[in-house]
Backbone bond lengths (Angstrom), bond angles and torsions (degrees), N, CA, C in turn:
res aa  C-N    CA-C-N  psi(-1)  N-CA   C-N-CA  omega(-1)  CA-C   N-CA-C  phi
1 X - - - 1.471 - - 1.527 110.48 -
2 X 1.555 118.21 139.57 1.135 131.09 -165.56 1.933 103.36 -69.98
3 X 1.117 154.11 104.68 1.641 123.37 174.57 1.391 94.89 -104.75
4 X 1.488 78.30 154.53 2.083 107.48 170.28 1.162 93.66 -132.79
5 X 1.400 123.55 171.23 1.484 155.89 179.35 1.640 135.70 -158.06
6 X 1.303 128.49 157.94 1.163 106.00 -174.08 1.463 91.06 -118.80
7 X 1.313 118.70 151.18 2.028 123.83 -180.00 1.154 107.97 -135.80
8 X 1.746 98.07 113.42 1.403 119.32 178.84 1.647 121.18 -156.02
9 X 1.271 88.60 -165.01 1.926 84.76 168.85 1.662 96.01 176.07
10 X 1.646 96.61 121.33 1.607 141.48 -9.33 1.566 90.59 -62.51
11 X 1.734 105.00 167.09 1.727 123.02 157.13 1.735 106.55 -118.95
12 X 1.580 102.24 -29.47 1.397 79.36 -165.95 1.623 137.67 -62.36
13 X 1.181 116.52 23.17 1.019 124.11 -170.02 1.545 106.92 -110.53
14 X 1.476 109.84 -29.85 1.394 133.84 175.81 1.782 102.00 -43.91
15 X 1.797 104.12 132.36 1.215 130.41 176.88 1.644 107.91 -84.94
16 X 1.208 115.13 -40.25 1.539 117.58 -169.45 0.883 113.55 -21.36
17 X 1.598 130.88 -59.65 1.459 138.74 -145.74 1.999 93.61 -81.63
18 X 1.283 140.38 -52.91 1.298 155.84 138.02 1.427 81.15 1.25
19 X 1.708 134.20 -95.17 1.517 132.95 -138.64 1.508 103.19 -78.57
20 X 1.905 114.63 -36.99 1.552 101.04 -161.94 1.842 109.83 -85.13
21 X 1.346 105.71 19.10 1.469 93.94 -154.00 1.787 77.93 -136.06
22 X 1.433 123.79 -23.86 1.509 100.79 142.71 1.191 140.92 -57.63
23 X 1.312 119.64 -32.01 1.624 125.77 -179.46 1.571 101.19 -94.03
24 X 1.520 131.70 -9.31 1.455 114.53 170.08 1.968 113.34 -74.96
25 X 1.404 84.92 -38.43 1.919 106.83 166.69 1.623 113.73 -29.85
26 X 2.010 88.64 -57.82 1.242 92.53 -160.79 1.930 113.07 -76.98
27 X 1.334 90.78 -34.25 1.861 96.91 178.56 1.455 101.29 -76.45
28 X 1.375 124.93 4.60 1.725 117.65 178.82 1.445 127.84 56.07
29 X 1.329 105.83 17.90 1.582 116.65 155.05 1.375 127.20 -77.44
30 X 1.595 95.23 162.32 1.878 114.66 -144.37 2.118 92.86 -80.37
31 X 1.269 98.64 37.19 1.533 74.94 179.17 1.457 124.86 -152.70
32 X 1.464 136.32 -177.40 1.147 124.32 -164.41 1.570 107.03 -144.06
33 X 1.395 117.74 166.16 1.001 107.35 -178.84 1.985 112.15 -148.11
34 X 1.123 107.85 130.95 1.663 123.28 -161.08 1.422 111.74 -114.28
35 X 1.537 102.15 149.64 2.001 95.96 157.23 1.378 109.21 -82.75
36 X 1.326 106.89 169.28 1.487 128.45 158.02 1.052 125.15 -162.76
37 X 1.478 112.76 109.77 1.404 126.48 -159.44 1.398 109.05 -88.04
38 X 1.504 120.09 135.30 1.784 128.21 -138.50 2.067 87.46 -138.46
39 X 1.353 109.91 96.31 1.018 121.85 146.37 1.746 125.18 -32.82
40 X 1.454 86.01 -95.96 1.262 74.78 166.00 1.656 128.29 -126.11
41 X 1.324 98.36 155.47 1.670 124.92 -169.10 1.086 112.50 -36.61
42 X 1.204 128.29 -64.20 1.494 148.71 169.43 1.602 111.08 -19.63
43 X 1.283 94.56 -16.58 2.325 90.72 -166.25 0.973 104.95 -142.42
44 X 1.807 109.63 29.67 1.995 104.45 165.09 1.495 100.84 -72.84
45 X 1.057 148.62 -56.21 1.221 132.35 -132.10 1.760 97.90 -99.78
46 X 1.623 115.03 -20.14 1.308 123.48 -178.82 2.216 91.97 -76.11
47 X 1.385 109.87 -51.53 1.624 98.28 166.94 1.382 132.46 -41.48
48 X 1.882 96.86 -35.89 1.480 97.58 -166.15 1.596 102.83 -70.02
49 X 1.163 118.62 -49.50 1.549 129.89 177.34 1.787 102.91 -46.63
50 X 1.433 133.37 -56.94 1.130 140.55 164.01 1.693 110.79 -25.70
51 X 0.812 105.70 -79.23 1.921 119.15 -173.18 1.654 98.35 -65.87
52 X 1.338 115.25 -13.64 1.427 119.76 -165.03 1.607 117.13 8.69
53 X 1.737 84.87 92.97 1.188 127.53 -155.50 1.916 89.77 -98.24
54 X 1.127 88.81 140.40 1.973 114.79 157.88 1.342 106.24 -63.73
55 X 0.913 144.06 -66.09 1.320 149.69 -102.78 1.711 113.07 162.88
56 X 1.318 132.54 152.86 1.435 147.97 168.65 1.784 126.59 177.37
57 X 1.439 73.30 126.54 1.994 74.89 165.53 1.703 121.79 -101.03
58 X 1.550 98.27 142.86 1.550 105.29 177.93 1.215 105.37 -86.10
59 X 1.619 115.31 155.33 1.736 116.97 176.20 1.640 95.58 -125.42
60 X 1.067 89.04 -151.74 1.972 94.15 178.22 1.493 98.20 -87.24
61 X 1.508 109.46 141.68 1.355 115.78 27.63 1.741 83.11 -135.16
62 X 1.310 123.97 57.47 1.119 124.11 -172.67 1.839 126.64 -128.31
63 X 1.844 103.97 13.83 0.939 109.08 -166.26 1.900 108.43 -73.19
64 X 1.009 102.12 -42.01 1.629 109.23 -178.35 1.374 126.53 -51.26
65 X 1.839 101.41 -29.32 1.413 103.48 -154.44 1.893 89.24 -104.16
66 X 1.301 104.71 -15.03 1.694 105.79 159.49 1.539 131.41 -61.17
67 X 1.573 109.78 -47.91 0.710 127.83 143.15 1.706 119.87 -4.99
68 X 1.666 84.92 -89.96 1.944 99.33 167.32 1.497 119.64 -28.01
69 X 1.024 101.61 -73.94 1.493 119.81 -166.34 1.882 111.16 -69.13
70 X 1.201 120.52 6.65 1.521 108.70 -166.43 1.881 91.62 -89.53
71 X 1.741 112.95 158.80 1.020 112.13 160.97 1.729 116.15 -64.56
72 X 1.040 117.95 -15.25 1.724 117.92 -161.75 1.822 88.86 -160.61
73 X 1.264 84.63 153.77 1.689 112.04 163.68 1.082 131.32 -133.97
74 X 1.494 152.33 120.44 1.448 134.81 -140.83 1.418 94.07 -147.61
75 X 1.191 101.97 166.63 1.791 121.50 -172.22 1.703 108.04 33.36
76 X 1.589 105.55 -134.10 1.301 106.23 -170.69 1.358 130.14 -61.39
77 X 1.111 95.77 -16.31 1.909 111.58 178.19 1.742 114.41 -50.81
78 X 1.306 101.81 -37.76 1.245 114.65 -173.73 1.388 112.46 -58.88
79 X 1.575 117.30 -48.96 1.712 114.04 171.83 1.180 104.48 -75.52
80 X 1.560 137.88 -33.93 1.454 110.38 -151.41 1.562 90.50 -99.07
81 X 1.151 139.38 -15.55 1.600 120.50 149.78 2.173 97.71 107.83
82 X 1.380 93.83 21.53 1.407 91.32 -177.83 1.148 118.06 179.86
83 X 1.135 116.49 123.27 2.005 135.63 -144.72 1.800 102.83 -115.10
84 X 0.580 84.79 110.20 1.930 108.18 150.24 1.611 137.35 -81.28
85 X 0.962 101.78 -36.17 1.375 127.73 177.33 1.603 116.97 -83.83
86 X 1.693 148.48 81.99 1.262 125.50 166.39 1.434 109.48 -89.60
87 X 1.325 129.40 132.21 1.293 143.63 137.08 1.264 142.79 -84.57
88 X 1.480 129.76 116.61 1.335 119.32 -165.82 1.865 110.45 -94.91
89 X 1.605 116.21 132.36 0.863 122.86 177.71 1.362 115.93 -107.69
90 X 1.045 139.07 69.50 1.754 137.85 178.99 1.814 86.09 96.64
91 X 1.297 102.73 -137.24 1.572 110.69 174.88 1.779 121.74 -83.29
92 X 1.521 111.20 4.01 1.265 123.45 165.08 1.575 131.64 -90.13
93 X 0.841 112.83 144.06 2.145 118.77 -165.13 1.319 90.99 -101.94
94 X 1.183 133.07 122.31 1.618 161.25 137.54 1.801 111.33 -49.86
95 X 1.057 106.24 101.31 1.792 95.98 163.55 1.609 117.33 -101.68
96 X 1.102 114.79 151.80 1.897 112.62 176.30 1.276 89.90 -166.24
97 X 1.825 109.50 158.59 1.176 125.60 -161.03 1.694 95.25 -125.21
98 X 1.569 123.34 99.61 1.385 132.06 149.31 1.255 139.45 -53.66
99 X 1.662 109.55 -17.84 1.615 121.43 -150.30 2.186 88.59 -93.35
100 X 1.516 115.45 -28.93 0.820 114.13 168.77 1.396 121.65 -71.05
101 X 1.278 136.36 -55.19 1.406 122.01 170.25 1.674 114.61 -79.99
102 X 1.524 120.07 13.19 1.210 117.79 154.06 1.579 119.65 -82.68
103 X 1.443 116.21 -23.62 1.308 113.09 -176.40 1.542 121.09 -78.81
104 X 1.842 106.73 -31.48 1.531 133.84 174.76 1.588 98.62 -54.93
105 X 1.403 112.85 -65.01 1.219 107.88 -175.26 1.960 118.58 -55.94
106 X 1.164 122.94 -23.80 1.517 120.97 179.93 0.716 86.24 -77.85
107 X 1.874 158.78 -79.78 1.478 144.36 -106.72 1.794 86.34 -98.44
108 X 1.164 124.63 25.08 1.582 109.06 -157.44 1.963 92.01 -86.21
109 X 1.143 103.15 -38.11 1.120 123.18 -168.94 1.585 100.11 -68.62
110 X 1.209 132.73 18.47 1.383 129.43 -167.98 1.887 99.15 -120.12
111 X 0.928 106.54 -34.57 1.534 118.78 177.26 1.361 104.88 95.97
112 X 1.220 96.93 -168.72 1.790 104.60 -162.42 1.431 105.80 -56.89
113 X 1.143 122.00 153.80 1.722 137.77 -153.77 1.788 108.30 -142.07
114 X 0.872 116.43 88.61 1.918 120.03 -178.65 1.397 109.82 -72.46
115 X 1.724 124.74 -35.57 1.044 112.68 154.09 0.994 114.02 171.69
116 X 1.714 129.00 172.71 1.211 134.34 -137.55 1.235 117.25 -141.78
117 X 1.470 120.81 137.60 1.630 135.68 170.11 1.585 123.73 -99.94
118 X 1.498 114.23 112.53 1.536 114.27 -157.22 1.564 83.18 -104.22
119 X 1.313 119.86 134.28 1.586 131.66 157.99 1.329 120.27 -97.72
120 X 1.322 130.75 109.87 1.218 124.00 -165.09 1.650 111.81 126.28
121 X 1.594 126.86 178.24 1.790 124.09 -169.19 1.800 74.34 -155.08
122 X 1.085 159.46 20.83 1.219 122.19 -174.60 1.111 112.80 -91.95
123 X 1.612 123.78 -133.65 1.174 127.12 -166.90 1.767 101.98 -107.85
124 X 1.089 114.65 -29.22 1.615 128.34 -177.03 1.830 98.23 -76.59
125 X 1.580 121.33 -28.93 1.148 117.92 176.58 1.877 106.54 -75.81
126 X 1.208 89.28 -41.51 1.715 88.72 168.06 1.094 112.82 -26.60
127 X 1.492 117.60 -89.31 1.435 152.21 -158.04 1.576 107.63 -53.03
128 X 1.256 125.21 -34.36 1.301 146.25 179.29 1.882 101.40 -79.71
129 X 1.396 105.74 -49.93 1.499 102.22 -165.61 1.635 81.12 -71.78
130 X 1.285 132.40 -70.63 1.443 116.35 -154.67 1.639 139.77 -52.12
131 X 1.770 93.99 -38.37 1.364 88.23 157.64 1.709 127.30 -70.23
132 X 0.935 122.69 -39.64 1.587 131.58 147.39 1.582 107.73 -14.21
133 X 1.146 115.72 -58.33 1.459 124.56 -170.18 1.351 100.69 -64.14
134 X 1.428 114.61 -46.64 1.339 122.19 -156.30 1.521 118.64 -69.39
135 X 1.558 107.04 -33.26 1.950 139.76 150.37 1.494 102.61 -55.75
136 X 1.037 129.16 3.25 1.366 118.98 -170.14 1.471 124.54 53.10
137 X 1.306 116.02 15.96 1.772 108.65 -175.99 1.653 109.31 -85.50
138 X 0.971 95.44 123.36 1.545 107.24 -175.32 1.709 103.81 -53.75
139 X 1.592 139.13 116.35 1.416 138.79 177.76 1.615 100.95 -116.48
140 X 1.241 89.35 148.37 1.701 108.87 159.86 1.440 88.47 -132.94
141 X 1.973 81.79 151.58 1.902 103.77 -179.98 1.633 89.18 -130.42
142 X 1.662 75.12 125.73 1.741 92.43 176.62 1.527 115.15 -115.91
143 X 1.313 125.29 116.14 1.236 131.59 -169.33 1.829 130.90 -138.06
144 X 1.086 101.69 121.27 1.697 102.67 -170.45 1.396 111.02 -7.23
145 X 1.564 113.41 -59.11 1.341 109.20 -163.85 1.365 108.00 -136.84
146 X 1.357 129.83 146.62 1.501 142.16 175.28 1.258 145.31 -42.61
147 X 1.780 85.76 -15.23 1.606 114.66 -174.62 1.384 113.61 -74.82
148 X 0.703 105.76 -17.84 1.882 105.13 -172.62 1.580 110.95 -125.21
149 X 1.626 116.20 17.26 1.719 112.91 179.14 1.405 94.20 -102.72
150 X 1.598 136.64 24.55 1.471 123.87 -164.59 1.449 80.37 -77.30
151 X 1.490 125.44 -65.03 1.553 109.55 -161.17 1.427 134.48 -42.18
152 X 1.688 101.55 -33.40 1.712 113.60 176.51 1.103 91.71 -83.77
153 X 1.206 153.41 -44.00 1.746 130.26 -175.26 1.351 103.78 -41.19
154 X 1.990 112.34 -62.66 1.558 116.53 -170.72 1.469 122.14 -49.62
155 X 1.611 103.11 -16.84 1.400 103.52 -171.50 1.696 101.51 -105.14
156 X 1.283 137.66 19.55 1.030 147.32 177.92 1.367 130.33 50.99
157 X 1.605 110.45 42.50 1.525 139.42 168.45 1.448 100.68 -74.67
158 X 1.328 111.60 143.98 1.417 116.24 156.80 1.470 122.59 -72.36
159 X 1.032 122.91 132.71 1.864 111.32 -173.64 1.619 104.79 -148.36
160 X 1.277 99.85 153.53 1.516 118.95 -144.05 1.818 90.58 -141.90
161 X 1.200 101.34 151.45 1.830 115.46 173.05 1.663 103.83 -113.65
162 X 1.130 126.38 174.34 1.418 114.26 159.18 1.562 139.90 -70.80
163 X 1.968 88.48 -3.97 1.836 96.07 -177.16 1.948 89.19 -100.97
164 X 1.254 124.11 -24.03 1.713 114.21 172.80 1.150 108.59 -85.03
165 X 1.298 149.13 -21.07 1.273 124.28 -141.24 1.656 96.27 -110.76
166 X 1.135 132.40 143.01 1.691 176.51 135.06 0.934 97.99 -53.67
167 X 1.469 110.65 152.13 1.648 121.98 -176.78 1.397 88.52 -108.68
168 X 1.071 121.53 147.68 1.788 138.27 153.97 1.561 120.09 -128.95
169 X 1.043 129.02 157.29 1.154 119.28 175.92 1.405 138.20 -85.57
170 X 1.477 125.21 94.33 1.219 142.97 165.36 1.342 142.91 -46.33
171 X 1.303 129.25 110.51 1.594 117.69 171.51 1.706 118.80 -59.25
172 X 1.169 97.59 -48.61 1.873 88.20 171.41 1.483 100.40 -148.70
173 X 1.204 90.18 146.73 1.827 127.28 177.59 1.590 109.17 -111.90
174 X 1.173 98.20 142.56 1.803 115.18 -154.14 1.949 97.29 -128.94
175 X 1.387 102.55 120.70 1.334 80.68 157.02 1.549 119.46 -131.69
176 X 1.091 109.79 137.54 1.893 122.32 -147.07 1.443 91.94 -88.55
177 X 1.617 121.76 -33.65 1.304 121.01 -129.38 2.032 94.74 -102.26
178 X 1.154 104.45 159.44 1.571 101.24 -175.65 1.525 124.93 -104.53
179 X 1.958 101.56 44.96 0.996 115.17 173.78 1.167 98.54 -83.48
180 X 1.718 112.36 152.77 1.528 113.46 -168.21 1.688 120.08 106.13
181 X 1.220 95.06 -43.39 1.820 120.36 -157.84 1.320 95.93 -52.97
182 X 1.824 115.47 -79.68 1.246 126.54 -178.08 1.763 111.59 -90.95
183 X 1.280 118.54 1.75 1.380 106.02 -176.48 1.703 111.42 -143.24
184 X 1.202 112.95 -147.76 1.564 120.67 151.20 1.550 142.98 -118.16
185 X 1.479 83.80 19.23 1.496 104.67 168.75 1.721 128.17 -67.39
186 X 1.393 117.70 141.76 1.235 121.84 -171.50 1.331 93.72 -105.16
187 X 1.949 99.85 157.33 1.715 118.67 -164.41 1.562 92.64 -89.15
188 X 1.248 151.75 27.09 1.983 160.92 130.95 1.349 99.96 -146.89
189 X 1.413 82.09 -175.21 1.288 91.18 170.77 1.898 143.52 -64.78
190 X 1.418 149.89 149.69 1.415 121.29 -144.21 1.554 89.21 -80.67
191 X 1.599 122.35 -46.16 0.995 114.86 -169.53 1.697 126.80 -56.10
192 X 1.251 118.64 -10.65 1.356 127.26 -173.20 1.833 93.74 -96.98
193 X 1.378 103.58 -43.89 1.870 76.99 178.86 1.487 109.10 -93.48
194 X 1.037 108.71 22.78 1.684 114.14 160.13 1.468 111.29 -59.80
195 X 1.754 96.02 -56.10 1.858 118.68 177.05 1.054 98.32 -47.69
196 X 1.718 130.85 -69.44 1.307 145.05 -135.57 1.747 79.66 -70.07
197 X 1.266 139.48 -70.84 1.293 139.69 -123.52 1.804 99.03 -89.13
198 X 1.505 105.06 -20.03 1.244 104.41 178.08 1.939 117.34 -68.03
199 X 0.933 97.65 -9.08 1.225 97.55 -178.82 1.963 112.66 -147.12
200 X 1.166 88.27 63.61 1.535 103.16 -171.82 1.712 91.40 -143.97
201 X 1.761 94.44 171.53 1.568 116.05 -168.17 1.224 87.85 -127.64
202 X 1.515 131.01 -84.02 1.534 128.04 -155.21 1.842 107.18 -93.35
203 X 1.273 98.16 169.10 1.866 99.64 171.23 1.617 94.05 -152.17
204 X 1.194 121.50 142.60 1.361 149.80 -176.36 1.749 122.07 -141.05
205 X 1.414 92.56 110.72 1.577 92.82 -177.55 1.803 104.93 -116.20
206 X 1.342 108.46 130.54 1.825 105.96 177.73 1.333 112.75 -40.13
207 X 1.733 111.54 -50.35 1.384 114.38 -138.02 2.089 93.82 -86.65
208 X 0.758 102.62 153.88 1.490 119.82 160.14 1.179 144.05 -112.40
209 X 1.579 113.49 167.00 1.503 107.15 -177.89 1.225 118.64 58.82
210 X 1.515 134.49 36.94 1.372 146.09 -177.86 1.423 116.27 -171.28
211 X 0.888 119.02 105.83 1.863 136.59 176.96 1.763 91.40 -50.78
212 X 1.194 94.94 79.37 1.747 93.76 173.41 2.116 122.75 -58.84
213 X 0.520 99.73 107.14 2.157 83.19 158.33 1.340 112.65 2.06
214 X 1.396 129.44 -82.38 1.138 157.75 121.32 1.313 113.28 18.09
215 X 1.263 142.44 -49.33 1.166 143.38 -167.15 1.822 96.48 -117.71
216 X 1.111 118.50 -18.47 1.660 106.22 171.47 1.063 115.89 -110.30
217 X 1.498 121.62 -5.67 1.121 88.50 153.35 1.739 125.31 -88.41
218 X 1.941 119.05 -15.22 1.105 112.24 160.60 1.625 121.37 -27.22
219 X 1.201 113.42 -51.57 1.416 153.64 -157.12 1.628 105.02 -48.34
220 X 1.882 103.26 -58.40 1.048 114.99 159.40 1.676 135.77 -58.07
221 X 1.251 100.64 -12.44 1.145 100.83 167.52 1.935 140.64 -115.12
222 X 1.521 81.73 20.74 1.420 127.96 178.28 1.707 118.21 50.91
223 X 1.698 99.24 45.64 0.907 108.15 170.82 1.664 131.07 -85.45
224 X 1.120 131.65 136.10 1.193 125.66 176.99 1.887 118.00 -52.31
225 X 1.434 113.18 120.67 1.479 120.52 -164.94 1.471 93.20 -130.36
226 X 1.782 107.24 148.27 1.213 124.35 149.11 1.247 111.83 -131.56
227 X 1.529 135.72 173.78 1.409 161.04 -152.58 1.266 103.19 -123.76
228 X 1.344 140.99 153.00 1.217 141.06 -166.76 1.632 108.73 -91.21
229 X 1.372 119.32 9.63 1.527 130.57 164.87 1.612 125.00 -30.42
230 X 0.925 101.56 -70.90 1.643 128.18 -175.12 1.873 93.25 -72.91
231 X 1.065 137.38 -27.34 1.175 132.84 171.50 1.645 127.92 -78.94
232 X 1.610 79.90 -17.58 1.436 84.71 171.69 1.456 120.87 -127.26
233 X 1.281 104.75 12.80 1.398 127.94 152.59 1.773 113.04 -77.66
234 X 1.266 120.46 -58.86 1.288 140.89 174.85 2.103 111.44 -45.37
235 X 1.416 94.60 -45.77 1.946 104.86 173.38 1.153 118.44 -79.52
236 X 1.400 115.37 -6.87 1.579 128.43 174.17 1.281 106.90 -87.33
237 X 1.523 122.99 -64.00 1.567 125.22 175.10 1.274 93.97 -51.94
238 X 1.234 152.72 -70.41 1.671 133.52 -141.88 1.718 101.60 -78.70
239 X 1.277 100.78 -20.66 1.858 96.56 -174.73 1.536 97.99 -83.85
240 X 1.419 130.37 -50.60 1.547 137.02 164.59 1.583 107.20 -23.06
241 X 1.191 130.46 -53.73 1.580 157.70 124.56 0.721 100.62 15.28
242 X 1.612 127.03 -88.73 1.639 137.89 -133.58 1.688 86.39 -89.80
243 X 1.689 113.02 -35.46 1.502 86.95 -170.21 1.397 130.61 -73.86
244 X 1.431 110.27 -0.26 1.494 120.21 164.24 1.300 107.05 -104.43
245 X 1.372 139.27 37.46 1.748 118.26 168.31 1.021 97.11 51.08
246 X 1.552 127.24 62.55 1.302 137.60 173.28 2.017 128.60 2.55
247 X 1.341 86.20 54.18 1.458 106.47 -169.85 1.430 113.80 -93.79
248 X 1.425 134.32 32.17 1.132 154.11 -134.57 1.662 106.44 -169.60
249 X 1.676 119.16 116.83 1.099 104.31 161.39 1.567 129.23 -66.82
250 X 1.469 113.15 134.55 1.929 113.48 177.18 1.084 102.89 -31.16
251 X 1.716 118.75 -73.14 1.251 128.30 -150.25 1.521 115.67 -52.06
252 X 1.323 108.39 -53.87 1.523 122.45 161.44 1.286 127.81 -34.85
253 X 1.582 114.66 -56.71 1.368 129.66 158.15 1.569 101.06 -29.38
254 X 1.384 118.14 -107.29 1.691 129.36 161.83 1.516 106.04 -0.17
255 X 0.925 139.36 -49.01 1.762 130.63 177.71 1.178 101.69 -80.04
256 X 1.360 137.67 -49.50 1.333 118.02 -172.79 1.615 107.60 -67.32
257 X 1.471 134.62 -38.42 1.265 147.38 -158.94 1.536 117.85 -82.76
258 X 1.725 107.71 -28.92 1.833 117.25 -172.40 1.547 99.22 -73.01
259 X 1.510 120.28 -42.57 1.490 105.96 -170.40 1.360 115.44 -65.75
260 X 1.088 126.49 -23.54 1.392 138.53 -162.27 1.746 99.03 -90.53
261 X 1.389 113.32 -21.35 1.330 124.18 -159.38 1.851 91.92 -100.61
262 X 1.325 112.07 -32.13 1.507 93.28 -175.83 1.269 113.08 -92.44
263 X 1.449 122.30 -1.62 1.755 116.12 -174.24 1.495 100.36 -50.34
């Protein structure tokens, strides 16, 4: 039997195993797919070899340090510095980053985009700013503190703290950060994305399945909003993908995977 897994901390809350183990059902392959929640960082890729695993996706807060540890890194993973995706090649671990062309594909439905405001420095803001870059939409990353924009400086993002940054007017605003998640806290201050939202079109929040702060008050200002659903529906089909040597049509993938994804 084929196994996959998902490596994080927490997982149990994690849907993956729900979507990738519907569409293995449906193509009638020998395999299954589980969480496994990974203390510590240091022994994903020594686990993955352990469970000798097919295939696995990283969640938070472990994408960076996967990254580290993979024998190889391929496509976009390589600039944004942090993998989601493991693939096993013979006795070698494959890393690639889905969460970036999972996020491209949700906002697709938003229409053309001139440019963009990332809230947040993490690793999911990475992945978001780079493919962004790659569309050509001009982003600034705006983030509490200065300490963590060295990478988007190097990569030649505009970036802003909450004591520099000016409001300008934005087509879509992103929020990376996991205010909202466990509480009712907003990713700045409300009055500053009051500014931001007054003169904005789209709003995009990672997290899902939760009427964030963040997204109602967009809401109030009758801006067009999505939930980080479809984004993480979208990094599942392309990682589902990678674990077969992408021998599988996308689209196909996505039909077998959405029903299972909207229960």
């Amino acid at each position: 039997m084929l196994l996959f897994s998902i490596f994080g901390y927490p997982v149990a809350h994690s849907i993956s195993p729900r979507l990738h183990n519907t569409v293995l059902q449906a193509l009638k392959l020998d395999g299954c797919y589980i969480r496994k929640a990974i203390t510590d960082p240091e022994k994903l890729v020594s686990t993955f070899h352990a469970m000798k695993l097919e295939g696995a996706n990283v969640t938070v807060p472990h994408k960076e340090t996967a990254f580290a540890q993979c024998d190889e890194v391929r496509g976009i993973a390589k600039e944004i510095g942090a993998v989601n995706t493991l693939v096993r090649e013979g006795t070698r671990v494959i890393g690639y980053n889905t969460d970036a062309e999972g996020f491209y594909e949700a906002i697709k439905p938003f229409g053309y985009i001139r440019n963009a405001l990332i809230l947040g420095a993490g690793g999911t803001a990475k992945a978001i700013a780079i493919i962004l870059k790659a569309h050509e939409i001009e982003t600034t990353i705006l983030n509490r503190s200065a300490s963590r924009l060295a990478f988007f400086e190097a990569k030649g993002f505009t970036c802003k703290t909450w004591q520099t940054f000016t409001s300008l007017p934005y087509d879509l605003i992103i929020n990376t950060t996991s205010a909202g998640l466990k509480d009712e806290e907003y990713p700045c201050e409300p009055e500053l994305l009051k500014n931001i939202f007054a003169h904005s079109k789209y709003v995009f929040d990672v997290i899902y399945n939760k009427p964030t702060p963040f997204l109602e008050l967009a809401k109030n200002y009758g801006l067009t909003c999505k939930d980080g659903k479809e984004m993480l529906l979208y990094q599942g089909v392309f990682a589902f993908n990678l674990f077969f040597s992408q021998h599988y049509d996308v689209k196909m993938i996505e039909s077998l995977m959405r029903p299972a994804f909207d229960i």
